[in-house]
Structures are given as C-alpha cells and as structure tokens.
PyMOL Python script that loads the backbone (N, CA, C, O; Angstrom):
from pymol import cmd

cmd.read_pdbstr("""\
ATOM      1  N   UNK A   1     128.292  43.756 123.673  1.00  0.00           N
ATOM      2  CA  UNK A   1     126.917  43.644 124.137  1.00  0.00           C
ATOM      3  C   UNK A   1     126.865  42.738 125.359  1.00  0.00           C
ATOM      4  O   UNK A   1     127.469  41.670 125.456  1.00  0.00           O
ATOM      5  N   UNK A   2     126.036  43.308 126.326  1.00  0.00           N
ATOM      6  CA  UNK A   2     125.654  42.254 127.868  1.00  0.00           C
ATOM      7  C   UNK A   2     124.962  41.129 127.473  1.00  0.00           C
ATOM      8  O   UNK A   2     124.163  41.200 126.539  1.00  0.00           O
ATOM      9  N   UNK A   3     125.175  40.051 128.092  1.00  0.00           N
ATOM     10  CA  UNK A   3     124.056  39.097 128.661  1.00  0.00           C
ATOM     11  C   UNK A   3     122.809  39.463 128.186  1.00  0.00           C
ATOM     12  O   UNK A   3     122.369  40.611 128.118  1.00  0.00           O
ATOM     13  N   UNK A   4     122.292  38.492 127.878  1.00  0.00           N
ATOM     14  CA  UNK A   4     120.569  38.803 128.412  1.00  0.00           C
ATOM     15  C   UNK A   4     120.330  38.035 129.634  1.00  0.00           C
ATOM     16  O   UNK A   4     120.864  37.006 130.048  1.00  0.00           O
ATOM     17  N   UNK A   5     119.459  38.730 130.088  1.00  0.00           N
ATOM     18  CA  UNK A   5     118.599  38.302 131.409  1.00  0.00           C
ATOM     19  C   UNK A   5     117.516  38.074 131.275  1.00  0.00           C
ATOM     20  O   UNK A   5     116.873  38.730 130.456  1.00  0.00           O
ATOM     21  N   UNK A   6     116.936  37.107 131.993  1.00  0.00           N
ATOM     22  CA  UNK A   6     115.426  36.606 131.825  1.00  0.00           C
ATOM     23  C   UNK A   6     115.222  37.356 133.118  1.00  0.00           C
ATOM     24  O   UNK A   6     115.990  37.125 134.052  1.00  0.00           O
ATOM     25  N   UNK A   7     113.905  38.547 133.291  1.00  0.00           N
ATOM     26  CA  UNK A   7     113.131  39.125 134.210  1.00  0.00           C
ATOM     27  C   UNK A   7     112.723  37.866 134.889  1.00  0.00           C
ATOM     28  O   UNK A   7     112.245  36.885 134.319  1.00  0.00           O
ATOM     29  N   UNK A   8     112.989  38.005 136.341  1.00  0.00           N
ATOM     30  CA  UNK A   8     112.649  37.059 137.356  1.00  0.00           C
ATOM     31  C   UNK A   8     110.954  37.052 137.570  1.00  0.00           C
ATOM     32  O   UNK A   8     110.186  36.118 137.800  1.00  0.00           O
ATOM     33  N   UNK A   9     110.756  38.273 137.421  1.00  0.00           N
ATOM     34  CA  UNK A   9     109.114  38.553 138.236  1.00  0.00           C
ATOM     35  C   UNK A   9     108.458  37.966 137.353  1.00  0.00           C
ATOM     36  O   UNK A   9     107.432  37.352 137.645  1.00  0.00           O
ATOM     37  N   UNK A  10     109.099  38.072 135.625  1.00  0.00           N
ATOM     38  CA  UNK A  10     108.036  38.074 134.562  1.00  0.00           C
ATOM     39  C   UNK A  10     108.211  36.120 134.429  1.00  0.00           C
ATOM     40  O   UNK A  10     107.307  35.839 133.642  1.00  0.00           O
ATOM     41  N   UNK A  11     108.724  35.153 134.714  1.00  0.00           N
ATOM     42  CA  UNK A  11     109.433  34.264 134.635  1.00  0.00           C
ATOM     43  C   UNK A  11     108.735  33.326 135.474  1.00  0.00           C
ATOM     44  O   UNK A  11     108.568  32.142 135.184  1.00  0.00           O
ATOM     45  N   UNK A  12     108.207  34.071 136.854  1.00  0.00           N
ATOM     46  CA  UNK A  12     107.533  33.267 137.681  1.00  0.00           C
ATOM     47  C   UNK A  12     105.639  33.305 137.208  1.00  0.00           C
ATOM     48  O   UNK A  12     104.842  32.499 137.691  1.00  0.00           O
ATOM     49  N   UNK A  13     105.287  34.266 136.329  1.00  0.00           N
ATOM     50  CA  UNK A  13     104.245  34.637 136.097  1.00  0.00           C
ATOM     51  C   UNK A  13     103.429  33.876 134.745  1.00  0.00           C
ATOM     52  O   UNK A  13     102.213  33.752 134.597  1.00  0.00           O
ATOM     53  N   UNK A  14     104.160  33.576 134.140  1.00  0.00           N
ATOM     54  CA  UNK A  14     104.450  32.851 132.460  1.00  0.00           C
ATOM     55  C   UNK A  14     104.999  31.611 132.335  1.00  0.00           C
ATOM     56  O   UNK A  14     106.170  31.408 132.654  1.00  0.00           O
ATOM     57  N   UNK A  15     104.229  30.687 131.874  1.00  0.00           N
ATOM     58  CA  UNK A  15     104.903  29.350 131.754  1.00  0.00           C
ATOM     59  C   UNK A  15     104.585  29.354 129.902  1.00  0.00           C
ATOM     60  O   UNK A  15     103.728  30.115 129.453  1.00  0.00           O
ATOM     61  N   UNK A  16     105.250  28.580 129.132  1.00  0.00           N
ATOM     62  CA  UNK A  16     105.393  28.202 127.796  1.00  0.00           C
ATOM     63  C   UNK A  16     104.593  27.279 127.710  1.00  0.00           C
ATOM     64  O   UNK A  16     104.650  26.411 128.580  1.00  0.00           O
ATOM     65  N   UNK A  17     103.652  27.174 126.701  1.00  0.00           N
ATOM     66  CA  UNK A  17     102.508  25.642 126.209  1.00  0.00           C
ATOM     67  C   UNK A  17     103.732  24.730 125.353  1.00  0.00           C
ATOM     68  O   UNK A  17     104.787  25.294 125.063  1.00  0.00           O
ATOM     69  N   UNK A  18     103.556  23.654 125.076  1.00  0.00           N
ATOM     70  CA  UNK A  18     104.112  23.053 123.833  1.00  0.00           C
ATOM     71  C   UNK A  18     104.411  23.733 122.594  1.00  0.00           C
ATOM     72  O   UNK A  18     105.411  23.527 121.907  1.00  0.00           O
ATOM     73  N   UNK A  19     103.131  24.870 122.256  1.00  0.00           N
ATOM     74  CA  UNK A  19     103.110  25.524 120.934  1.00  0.00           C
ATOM     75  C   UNK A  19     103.409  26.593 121.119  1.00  0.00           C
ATOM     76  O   UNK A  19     103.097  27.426 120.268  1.00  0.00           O
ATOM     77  N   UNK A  20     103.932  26.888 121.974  1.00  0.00           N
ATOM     78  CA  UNK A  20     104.969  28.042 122.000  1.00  0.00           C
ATOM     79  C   UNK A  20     103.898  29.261 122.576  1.00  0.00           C
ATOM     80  O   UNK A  20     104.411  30.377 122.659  1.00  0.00           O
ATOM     81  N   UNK A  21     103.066  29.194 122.810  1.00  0.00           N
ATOM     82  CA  UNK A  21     102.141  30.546 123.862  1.00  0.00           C
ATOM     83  C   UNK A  21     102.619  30.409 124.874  1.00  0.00           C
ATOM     84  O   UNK A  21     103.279  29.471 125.322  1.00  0.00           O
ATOM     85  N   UNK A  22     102.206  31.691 125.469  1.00  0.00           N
ATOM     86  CA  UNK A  22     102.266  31.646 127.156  1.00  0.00           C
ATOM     87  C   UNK A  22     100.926  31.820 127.921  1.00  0.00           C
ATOM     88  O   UNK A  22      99.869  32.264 127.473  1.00  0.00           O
ATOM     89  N   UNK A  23     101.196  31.381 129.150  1.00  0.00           N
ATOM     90  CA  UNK A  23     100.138  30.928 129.877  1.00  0.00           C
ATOM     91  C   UNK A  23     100.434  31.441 131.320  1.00  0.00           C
ATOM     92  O   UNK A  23     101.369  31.258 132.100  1.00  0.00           O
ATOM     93  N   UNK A  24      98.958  32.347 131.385  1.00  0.00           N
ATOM     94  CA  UNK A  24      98.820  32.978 132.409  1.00  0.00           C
ATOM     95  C   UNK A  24      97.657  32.483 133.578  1.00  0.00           C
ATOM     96  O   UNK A  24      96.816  31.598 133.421  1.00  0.00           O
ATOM     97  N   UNK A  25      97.839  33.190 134.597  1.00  0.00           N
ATOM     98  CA  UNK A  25      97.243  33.546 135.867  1.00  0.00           C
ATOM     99  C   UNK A  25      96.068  34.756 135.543  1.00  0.00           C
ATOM    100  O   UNK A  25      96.549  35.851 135.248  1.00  0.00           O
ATOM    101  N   UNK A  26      94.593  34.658 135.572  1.00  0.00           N
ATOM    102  CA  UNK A  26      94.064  35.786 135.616  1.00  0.00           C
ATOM    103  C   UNK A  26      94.283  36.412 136.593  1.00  0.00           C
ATOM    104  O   UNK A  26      95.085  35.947 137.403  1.00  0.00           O
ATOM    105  N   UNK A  27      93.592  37.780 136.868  1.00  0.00           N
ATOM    106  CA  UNK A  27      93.761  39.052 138.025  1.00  0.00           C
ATOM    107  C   UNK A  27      92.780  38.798 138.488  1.00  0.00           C
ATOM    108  O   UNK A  27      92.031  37.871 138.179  1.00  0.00           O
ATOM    109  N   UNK A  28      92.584  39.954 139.674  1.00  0.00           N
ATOM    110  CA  UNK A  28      91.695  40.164 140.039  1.00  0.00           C
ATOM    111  C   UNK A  28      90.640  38.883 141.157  1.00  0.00           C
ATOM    112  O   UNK A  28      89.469  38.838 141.533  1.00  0.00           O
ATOM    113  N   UNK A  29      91.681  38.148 141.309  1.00  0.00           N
ATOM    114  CA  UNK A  29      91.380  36.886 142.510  1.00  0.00           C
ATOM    115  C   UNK A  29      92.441  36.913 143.843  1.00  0.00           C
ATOM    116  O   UNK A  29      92.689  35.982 144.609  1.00  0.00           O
ATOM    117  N   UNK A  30      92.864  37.999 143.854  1.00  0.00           N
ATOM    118  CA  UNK A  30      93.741  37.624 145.540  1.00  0.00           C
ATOM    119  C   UNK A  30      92.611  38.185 146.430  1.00  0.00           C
ATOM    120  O   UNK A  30      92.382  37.340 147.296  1.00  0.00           O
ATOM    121  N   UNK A  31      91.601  39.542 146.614  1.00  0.00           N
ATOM    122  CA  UNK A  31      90.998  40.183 147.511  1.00  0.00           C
ATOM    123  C   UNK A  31      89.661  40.396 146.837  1.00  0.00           C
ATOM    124  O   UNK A  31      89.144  40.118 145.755  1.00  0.00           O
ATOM    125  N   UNK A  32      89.269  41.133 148.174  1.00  0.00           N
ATOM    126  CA  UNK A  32      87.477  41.743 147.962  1.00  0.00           C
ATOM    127  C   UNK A  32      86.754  40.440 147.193  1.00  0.00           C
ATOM    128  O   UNK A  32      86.045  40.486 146.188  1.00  0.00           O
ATOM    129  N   UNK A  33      87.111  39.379 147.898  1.00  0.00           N
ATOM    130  CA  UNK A  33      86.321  37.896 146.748  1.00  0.00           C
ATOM    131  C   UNK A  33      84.934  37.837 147.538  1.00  0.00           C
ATOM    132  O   UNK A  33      84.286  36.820 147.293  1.00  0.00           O
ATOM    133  N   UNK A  34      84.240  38.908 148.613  1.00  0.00           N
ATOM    134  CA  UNK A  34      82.868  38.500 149.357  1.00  0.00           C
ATOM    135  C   UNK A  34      82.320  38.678 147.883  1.00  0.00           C
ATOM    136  O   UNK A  34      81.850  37.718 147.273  1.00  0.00           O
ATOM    137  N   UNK A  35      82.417  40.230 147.214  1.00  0.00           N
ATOM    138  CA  UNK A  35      81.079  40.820 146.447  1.00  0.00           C
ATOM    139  C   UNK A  35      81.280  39.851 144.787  1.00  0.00           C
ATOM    140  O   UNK A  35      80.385  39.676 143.960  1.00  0.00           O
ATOM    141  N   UNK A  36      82.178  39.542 144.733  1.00  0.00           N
ATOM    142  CA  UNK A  36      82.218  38.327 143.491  1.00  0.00           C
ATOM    143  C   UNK A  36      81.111  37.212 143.540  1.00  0.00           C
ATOM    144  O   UNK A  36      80.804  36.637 144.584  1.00  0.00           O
ATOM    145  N   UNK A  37      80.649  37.007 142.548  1.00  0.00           N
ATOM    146  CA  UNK A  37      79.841  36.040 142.594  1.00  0.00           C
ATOM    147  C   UNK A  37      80.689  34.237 142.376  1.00  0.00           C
ATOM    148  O   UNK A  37      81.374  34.236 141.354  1.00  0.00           O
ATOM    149  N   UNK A  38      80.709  33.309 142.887  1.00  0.00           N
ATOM    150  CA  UNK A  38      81.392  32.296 142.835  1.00  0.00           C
ATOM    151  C   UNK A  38      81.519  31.716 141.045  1.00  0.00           C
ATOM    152  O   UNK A  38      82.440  31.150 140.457  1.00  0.00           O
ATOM    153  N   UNK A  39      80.377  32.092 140.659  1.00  0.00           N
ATOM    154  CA  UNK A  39      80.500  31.855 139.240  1.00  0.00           C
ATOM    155  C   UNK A  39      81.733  33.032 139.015  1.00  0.00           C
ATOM    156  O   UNK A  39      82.858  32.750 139.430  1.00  0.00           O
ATOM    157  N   UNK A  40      81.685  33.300 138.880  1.00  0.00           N
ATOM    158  CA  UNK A  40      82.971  34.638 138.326  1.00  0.00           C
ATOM    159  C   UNK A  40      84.344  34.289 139.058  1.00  0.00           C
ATOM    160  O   UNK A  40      85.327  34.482 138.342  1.00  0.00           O
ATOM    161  N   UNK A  41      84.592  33.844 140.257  1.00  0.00           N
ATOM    162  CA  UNK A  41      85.804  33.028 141.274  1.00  0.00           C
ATOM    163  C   UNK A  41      85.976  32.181 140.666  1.00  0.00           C
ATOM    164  O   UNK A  41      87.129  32.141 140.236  1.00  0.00           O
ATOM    165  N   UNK A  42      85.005  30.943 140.204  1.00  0.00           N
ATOM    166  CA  UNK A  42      85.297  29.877 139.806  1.00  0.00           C
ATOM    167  C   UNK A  42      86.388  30.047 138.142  1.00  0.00           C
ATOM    168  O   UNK A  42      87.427  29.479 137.807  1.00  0.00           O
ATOM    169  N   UNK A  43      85.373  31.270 137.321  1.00  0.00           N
ATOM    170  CA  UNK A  43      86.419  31.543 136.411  1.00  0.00           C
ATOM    171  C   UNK A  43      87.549  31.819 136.204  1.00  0.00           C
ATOM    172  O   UNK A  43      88.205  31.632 135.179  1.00  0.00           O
ATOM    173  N   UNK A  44      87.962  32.467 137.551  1.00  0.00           N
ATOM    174  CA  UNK A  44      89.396  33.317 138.038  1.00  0.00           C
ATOM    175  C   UNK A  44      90.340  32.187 138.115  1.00  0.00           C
ATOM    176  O   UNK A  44      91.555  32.166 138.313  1.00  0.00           O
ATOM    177  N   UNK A  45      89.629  31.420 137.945  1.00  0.00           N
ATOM    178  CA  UNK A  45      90.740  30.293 138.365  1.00  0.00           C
ATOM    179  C   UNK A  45      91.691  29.807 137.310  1.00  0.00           C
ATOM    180  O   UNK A  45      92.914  29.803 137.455  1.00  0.00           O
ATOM    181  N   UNK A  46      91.051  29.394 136.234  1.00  0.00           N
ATOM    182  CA  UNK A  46      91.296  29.145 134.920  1.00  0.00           C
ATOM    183  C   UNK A  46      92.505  29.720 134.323  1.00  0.00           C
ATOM    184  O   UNK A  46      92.743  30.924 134.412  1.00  0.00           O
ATOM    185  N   UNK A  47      93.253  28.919 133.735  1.00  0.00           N
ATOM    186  CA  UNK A  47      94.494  29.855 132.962  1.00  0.00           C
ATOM    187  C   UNK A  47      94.246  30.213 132.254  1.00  0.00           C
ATOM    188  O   UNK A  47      93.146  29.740 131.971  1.00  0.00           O
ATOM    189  N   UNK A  48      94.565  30.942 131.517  1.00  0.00           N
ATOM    190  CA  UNK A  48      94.529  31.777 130.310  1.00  0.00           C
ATOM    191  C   UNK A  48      95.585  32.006 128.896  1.00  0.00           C
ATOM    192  O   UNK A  48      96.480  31.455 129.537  1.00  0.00           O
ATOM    193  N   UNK A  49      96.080  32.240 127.920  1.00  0.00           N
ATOM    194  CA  UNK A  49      97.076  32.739 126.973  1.00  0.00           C
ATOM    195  C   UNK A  49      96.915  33.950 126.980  1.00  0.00           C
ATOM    196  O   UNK A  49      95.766  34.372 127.112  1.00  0.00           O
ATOM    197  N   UNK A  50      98.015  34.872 126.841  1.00  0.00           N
ATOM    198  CA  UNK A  50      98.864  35.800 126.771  1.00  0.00           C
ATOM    199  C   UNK A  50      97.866  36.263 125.608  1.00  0.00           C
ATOM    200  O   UNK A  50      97.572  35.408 124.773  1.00  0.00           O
ATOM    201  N   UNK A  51      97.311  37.570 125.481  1.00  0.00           N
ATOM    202  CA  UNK A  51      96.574  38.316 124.503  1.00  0.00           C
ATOM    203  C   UNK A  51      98.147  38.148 123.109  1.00  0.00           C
ATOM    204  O   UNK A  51      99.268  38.217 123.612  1.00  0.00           O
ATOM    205  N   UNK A  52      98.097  38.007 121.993  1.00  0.00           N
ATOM    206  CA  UNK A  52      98.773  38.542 120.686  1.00  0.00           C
ATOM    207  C   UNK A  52      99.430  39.830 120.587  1.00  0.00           C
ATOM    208  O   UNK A  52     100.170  40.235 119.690  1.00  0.00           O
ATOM    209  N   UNK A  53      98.988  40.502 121.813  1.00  0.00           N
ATOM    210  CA  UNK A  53      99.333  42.427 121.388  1.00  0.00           C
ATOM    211  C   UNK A  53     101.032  42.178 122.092  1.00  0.00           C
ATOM    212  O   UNK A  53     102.118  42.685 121.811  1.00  0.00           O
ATOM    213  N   UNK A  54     100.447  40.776 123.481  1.00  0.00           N
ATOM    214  CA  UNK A  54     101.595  41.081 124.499  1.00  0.00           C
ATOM    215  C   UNK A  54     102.664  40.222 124.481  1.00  0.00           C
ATOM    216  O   UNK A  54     103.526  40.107 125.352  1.00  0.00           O
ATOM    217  N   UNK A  55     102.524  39.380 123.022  1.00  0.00           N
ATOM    218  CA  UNK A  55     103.323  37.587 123.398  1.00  0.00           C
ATOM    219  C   UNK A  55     104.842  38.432 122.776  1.00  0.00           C
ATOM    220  O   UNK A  55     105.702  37.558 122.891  1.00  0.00           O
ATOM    221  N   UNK A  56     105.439  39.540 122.264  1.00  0.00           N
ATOM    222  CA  UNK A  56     106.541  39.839 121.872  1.00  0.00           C
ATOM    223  C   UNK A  56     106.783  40.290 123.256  1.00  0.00           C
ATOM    224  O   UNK A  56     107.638  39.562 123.759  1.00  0.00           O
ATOM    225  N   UNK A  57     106.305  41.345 124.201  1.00  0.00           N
ATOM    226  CA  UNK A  57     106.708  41.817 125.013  1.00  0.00           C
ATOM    227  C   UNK A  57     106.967  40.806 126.309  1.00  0.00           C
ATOM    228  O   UNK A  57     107.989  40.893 126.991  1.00  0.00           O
ATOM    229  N   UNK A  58     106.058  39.971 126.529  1.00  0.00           N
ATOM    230  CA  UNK A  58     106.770  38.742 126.798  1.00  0.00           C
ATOM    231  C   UNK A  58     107.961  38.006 126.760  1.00  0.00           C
ATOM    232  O   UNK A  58     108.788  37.835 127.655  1.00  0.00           O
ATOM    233  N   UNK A  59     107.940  37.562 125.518  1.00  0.00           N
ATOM    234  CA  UNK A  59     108.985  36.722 125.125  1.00  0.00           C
ATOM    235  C   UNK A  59     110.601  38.051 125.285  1.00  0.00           C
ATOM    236  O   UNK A  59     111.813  37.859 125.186  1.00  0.00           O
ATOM    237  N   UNK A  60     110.112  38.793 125.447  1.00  0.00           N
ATOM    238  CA  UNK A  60     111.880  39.539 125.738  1.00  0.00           C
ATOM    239  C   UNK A  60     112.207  39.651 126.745  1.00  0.00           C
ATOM    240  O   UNK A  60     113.411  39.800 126.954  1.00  0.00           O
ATOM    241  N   UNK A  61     111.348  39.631 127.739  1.00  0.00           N
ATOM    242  CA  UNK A  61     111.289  39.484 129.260  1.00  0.00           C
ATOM    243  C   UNK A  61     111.772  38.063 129.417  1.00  0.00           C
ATOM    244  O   UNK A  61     112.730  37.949 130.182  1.00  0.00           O
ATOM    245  N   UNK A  62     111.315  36.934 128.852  1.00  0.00           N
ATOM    246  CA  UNK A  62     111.452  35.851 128.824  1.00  0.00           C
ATOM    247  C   UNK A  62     112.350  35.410 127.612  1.00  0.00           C
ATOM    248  O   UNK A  62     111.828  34.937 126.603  1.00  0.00           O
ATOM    249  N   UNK A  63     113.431  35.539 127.703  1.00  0.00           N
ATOM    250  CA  UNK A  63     114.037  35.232 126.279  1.00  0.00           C
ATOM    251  C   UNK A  63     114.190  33.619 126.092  1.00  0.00           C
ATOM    252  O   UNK A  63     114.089  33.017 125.023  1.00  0.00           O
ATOM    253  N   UNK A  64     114.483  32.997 127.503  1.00  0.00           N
ATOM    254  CA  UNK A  64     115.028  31.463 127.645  1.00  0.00           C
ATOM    255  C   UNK A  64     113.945  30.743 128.189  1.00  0.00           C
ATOM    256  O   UNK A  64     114.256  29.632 128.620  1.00  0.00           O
ATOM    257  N   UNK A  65     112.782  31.060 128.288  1.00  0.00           N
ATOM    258  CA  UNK A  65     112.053  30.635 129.007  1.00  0.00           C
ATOM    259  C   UNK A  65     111.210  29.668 128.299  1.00  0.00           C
ATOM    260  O   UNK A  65     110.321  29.066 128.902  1.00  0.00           O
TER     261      UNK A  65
END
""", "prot")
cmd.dss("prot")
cmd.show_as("cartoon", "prot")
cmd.util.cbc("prot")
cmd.orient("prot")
C-alpha cells in the first residue's frame, strides 16, 4: 500500500479546532460584493465548522492535518 497524502488544496482551506472540527472559510465573498448588502459581507466573514455530512470526507483529504 502507498503513502497517504494530505490534498494540498483541501489543507490550505481547513484548519482543525482543539476539539477536533474543522473550520472553514464561507463562499460566496470574493466577487459581485456591490448587490450584497454589508450586513450579509459582514457575515461572510465569519468562520464557520464543516457541516457533519462532510467532516469524514474531510478528514481523508486531510489525514495529518
């Protein structure tokens, strides 16, 4: 059996909490930010945890992470 590899892309995207979640970047804040309302920007900002459906598919991308 190979190596595992930790996905680079997925690695820069995902950081680990203390309790073992991951912690994301919302979407939907690089462009078109005129028709957003700043209340809704201001939210974009905020990190987030990894929905439950996605923290396995994660963590295999991220095995060492």
């Amino acid at each position: 059996m190979g190596k595992l590899k930790t996905r680079r892309a997925a690695a820069k995207r995902f950081n680990v909490t203390g309790t073992g979640k991951f912690k994301r970047a919302k979407a939907y804040k690089s462009h078109i930010l005129e028709k957003k309302s700043p209340k809704r920007k201001r939210n974009l900002r905020k990190a987030t945890l990894v929905a439950k459906s996605y923290i396995e598919t994660v963590r295999k991308m991220c095995p060492f992470v």
